[in-house]
C-alpha positions in Angstrom: 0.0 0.0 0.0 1.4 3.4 -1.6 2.6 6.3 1.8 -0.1 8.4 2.1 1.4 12.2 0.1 2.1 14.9 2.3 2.1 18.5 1.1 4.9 20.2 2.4 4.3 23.9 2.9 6.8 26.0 1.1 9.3 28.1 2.4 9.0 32.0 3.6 11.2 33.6 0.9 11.2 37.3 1.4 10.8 39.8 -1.2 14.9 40.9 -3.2 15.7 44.2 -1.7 14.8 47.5 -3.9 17.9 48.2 -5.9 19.8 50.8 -5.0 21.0 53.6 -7.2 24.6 55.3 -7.6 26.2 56.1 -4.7 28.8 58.4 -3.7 31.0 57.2 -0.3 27.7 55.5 0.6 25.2 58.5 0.0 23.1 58.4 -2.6 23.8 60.0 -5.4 22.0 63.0 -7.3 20.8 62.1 -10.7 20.4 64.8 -12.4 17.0 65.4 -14.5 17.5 66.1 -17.9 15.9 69.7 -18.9 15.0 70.0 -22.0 16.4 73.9 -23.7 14.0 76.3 -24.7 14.6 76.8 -28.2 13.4 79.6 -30.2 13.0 80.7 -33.6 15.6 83.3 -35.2 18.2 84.5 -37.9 20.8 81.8 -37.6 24.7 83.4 -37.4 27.8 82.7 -35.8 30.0 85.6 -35.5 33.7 84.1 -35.4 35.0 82.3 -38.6 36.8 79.2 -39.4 40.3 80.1 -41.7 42.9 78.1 -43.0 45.9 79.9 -44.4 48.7 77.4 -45.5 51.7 78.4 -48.1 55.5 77.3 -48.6 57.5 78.2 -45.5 59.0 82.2 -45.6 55.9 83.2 -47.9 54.3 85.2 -44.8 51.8 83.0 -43.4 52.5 84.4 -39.8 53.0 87.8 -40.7 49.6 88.1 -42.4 48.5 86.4 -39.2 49.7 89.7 -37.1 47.9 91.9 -39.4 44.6 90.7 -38.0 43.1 92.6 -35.1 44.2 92.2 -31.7 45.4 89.1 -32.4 46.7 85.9 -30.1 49.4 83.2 -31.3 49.2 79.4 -30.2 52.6 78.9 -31.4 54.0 75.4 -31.6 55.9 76.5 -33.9 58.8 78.8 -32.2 59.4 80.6 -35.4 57.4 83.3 -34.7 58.6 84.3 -31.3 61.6 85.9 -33.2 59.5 87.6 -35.2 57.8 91.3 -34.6 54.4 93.1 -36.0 55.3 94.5 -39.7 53.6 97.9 -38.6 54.0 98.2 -34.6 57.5 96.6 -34.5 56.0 94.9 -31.0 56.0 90.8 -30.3 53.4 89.4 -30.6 51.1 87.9 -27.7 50.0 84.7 -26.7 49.8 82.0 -24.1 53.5 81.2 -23.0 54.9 78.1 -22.8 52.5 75.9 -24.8 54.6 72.9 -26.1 52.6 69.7 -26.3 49.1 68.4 -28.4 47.5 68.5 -24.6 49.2 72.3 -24.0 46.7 73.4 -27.1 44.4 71.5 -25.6 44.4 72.9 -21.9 44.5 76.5 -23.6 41.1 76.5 -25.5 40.2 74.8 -22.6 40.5 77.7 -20.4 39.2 81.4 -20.7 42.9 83.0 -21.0 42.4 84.3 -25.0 39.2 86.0 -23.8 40.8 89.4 -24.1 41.5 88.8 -27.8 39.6 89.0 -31.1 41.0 86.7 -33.3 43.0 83.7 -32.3 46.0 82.2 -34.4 47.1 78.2 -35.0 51.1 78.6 -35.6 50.8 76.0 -37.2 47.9 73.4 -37.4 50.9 71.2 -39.4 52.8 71.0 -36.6 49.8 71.1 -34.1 48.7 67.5 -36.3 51.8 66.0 -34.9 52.5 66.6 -31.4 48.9 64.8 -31.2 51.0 61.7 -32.2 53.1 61.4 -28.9 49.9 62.0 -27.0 47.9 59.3 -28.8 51.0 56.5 -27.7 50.7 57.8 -24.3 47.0 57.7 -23.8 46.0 54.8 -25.6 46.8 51.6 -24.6 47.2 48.9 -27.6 44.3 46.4 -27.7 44.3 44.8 -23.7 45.1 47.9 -22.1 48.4 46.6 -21.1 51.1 47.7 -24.0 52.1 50.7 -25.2 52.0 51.0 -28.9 55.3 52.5 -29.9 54.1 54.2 -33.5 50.0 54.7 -34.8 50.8 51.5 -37.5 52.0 49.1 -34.2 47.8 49.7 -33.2 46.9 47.0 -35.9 45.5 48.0 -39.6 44.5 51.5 -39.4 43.1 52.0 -35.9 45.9 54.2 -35.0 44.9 56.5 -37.6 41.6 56.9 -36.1 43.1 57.9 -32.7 44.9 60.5 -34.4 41.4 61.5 -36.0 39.8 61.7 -33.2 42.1 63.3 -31.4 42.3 66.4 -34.1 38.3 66.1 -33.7 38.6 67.0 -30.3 40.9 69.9 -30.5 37.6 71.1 -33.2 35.4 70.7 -30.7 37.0 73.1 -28.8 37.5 75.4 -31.2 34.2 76.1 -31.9 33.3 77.3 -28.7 35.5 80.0 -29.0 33.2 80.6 -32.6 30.7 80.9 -30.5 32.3 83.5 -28.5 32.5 86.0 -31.7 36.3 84.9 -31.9 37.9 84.2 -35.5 39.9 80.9 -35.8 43.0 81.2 -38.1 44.8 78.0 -38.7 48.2 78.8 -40.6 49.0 75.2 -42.1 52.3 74.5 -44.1 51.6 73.4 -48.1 52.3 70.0 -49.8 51.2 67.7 -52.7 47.9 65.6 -51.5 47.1 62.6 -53.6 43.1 62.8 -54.5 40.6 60.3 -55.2 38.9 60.8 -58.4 35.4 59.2 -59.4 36.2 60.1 -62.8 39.3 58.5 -63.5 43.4 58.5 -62.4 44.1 59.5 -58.9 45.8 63.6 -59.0 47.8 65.1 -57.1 47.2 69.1 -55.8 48.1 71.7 -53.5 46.8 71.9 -49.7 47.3 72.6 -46.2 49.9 70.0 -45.0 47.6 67.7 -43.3 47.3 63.8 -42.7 45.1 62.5 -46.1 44.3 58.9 -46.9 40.6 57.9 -47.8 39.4 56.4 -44.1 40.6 58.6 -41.6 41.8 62.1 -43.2 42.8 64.8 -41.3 42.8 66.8 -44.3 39.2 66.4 -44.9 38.3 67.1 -41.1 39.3 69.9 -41.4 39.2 71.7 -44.9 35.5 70.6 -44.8 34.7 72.5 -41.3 36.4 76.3 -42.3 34.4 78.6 -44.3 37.5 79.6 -46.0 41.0 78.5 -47.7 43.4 81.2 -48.4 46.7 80.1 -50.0 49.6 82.0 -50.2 51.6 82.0 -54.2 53.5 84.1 -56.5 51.3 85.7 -59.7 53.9 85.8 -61.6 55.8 82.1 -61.7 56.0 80.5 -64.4 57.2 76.5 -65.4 59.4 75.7 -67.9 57.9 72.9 -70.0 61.6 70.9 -70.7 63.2 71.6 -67.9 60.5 72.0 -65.4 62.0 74.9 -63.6 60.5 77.8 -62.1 61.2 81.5 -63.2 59.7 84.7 -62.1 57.8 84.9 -58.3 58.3 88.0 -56.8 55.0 89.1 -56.5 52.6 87.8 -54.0 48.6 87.5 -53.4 46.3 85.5 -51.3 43.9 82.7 -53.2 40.4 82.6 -52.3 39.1 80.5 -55.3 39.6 76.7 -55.9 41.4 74.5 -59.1 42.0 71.5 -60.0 45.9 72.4 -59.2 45.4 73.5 -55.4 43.1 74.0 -52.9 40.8 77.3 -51.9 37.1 77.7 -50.6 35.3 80.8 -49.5 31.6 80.3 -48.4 30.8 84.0 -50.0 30.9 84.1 -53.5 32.3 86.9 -54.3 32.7 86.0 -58.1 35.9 86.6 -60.6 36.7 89.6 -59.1 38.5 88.0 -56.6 40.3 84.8 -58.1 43.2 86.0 -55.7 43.8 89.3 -53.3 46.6 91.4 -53.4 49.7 90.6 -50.5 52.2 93.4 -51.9 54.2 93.5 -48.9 54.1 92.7 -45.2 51.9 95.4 -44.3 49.1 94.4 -47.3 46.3 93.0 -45.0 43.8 93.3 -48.1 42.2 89.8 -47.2 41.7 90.7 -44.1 39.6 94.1 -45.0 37.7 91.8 -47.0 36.8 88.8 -45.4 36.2 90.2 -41.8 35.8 93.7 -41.7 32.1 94.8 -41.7 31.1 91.8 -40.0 
């Protein structure tokens, strides 16, 4: 005969405890609400502009750059420390001891160019590649354990994208000084850039010396996000077919409109009139008087 079943009462389990949110040394933290702005509607403008003027070395890159108003230099490069305004004769003014990617960094960071109206890259070049030493130092090779000694020892191309995103960074704070009225000038050395072209052979032109391959390019990043892209030439060189050697180049202007040989932008139109603007000496500030003034 089968034992009679007995139904055995279940077990007391209590209730799991209410989670507990973020804490802070065992207080609870604040969490703050989102607010939504209040937007409302208006004539869109942005007072400051976004500049790049790149040439050859010794064509007058940074002394154009003194003949903007109340101007201050983030100078990596130490060229133009021994260098004085072509009309004052003073030095020209700036943060002081800026050195490293993370020194340009820390300086848009802070509230120290306040006092000034427009505010100068010397150079944006050289500014590209003291990000290199900072990228090693703050990112780790996949693990988190090794340093990577060079952007290629990060594996196929991720290296590049560090130093992407690390010149993306330095534009995100740039453009709160825009927003502040300032104007951004980034002087930029010149060089040949390879380009992609839909319609046949790759080509080479002119540009601001600036990291360019397809994926990640620096060059792009940039030349895309400044409303203009002055380039310092002669008017008056010319190339010898046979021997390929240049002859004339004493006279100078500033480019404003783009070719297929080198690279230019203005957001204004402001037609054939102004393929180029005069730079007769180092007092000329013609482009300037265009470009900014009346603004």
């Amino acid at each position: 005969m089968a034992a009679p079943k007995v139904n055995k009462p279940k077990p007391n389990v209590p209730p799991p405890p209410p989670k507990k949110g973020p804490t802070v040394h065992g207080k609870a933290a604040l969490i703050p609400k989102h607010i939504p702005k209040q937007f409302t509607i208006g004539n869109l403008s942005r007072k400051g502009k976004k500049i790049i003027l790149y040439s050859d070395s010794g064509m007058g890159k940074s002394t154009l750059g003194m003949l903007l108003d109340n101007p201050a230099f983030i100078a990596i490069d130490d060229g133009v420390y021994l260098m004085t305004h072509p009309v004052t004769g003073e030095k020209v003014q700036g943060p002081q001891g800026v050195e490293t990617y993370q020194d340009v960094r820390d300086v848009f960071q802070s509230d120290i160019l306040d006092p000034f109206d427009n505010i100068v890259i010397d150079t944006i070049t050289d500014v590209q590649h003291a990000a290199i030493p900072w990228i090693l130092m703050n990112n780790p090779k996949e693990g988190g354990k090794e340093k990577a000694e060079n952007l290629e020892d990060y594996g196929w191309h991720k290296g590049y994208r560090h130093w992407y995103e690390a010149m993306e960074g330095l534009i995100f704070d740039l453009n709160r000084w825009l927003r502040k009225g300032k104007n951004i000038i980034l002087l930029a050395q010149s060089t040949g850039i390879k380009m992609s072209s839909e319609y046949g052979d790759d080509y080479k032109k002119v540009g601001p010396d600036l990291y360019h391959e397809d994926k990640w390019s620096i060059y792009k990043l940039f030349t895309r996000w400044v409303d203009y892209i002055l380039r310092i030439n002669y008017t008056d060189m010319t190339v010898n077919d046979k021997k390929k050697r240049a002859t004339g180049g004493s006279q100078r202007a500033v480019y404003l409109k783009p070719t297929v040989q080198y690279e230019a932008k203005s957001r204004i139109d402001y037609g054939d009139a102004y393929e180029c603007v005069s730079f007769a000496n180092k007092t000329d500030d013609s482009i300037w008087r265009l470009i900014l003034d009346g603004d």
